[in-house]
C-alpha positions, -999 to 999 in steps of 0.1 A, spaced: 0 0 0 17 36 -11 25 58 16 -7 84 7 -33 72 -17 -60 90 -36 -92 90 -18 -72 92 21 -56 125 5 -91 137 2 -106 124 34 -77 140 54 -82 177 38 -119 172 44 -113 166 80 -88 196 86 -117 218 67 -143 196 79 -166 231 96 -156 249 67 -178 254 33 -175 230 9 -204 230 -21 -227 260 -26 -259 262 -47 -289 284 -55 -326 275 -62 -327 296 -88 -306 318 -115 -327 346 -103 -319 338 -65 -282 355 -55 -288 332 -18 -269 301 -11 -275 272 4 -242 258 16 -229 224 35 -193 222 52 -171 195 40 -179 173 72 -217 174 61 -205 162 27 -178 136 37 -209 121 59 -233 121 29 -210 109 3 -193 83 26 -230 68 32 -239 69 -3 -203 49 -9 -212 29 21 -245 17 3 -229 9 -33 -203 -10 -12 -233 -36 -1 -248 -35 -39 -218 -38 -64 -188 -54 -71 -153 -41 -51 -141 -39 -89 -174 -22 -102 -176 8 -129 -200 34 -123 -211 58 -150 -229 94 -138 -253 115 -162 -269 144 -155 -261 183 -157 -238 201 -125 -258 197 -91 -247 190 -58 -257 153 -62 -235 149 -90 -208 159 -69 -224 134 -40 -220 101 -68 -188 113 -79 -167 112 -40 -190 81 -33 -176 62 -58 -143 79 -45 -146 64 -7 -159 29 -18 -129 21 -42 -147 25 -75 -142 38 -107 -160 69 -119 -173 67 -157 -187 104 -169 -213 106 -191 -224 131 -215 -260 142 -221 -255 153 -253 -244 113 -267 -272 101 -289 -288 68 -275 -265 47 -301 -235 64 -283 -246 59 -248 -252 24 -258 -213 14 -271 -200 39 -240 -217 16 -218 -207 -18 -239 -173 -13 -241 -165 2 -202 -187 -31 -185 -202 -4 -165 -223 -23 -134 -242 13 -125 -254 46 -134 -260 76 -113 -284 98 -133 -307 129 -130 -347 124 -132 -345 143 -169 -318 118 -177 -338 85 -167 -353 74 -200 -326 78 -215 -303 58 -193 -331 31 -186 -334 25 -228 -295 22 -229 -294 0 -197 -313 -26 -213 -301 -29 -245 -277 -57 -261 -240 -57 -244 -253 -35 -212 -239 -48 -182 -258 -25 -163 -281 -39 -134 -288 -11 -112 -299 26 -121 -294 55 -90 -318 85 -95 -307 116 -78 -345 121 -69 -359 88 -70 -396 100 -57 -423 84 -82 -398 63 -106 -407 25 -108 -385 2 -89 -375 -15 -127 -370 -4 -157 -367 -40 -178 -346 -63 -162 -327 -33 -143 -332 -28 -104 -337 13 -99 -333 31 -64 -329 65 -55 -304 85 -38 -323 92 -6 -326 55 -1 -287 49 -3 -286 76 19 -303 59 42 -290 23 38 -259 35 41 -263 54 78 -281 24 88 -249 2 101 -232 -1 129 -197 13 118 -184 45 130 -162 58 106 -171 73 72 -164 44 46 -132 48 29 -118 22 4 -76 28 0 -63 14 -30 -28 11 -50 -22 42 -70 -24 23 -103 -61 14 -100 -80 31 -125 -102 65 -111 -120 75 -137 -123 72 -177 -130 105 -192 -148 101 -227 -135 122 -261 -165 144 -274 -171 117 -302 -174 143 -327 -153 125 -353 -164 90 -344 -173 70 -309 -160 82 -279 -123 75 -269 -119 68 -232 -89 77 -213 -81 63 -182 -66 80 -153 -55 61 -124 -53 72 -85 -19 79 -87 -20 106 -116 -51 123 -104 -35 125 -69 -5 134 -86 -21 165 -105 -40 176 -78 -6 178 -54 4 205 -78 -25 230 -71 -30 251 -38 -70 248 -45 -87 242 -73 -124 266 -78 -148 242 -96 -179 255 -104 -198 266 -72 -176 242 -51 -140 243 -40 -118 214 -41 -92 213 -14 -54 217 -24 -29 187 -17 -4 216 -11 13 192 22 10 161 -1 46 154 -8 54 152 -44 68 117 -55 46 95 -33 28 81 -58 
């Protein structure tokens, strides 16, 4: 095991900021208020959402998200952070025949997705060379349980699976450096999407390099103490 890896870098900087702000949105375009939640509010949110895809996939298991910039994204992007599993991005602008291959050819097991997104993920869940058997709604309210042969829960339920155990700590999967964290997809425009992986180890490593990095309405805490060369 390396000396620092990937998703212990984070879950140390969220604990020295832990009262601190972490994601801000509003509740409109029109509205200038924030609501905001401190980085211990999101490490215990995330960690039980990564807590409850730890009981319902694979240790080994892809995970694709879908859906425009909202806080859950962020939620089902440093779940699959804690519980050790690799992140797979996808765009809403793919057509279905897209989304279909993306999903073929990365195995992925899961898809995080927003309501307006459902449909569309559902269709391409069940088609020919899908290995997809479970679909997570950010607002799962009023969505059928299946959609074909695939199981489909929403996020308040993992969030409430996955505070129902016994353990104290906030999960936290640590990994070798050369595990893969995410596969970022090519815009397709010249042809199917190209997927590059990167592993633990060079998103840790590129993320020791920045103080802090501004990200939308949220800030992402700098590995500024991480020392460089221990991954």
């Amino acid at each position: 095991m390396p000396t620092t890896s990937l998703a212990r870098a984070f879950s140390e900087k969220f604990s020295e900021r832990a009262s601190q702000r972490c994601l801000g949105w509003r509740r409109s375009q029109s509205d200038d208020t924030y609501t905001w939640v401190s980085y211990e509010e999101f490490r215990s949110q995330s960690g039980k959402v990564a807590a409850s895809l730890r009981q319902r996939l694979p240790p080994d298991a892809y995970v694709g998200i879908m859906g425009h910039n909202c806080y859950e994204w962020f939620i089902a992007d440093f779940a699959c952070l804690w519980a050790g599993l690799c992140s797979v991005p996808l765009s809403e602008t793919w057509e279905p025949g897209v989304l279909e291959a993306v999903l073929g050819q990365t195995g992925v097991a899961a898809v995080f997705c927003t309501p307006a997104c459902y449909a569309r993920v559902a269709s391409a869940a069940n088609s020919e060379g899908s290995s997809v058997a479970l679909i997570l709604v950010t607002e799962g309210a009023g969505l059928p349980r299946r959609a074909g042969r695939v199981e489909c829960v929403g996020m308040e339920e993992l969030l409430a699976r996955g505070g129902s155990g016994c353990a104290t700590e906030p999960c936290l999967v640590e990994r070798e450096t050369g595990m893969p964290h995410t596969i970022l997809h090519t815009s397709g425009t010249t042809g199917l999407p190209k997927g590059v992986v990167y592993s633990d180890g060079l998103w840790l490593g590129n993320m020791a390099t920045y103080p802090g990095t501004q990200v939308g309405c949220s800030h992402v805490p700098g590995y500024e103490p991480v020392a460089r060369g221990r991954c």
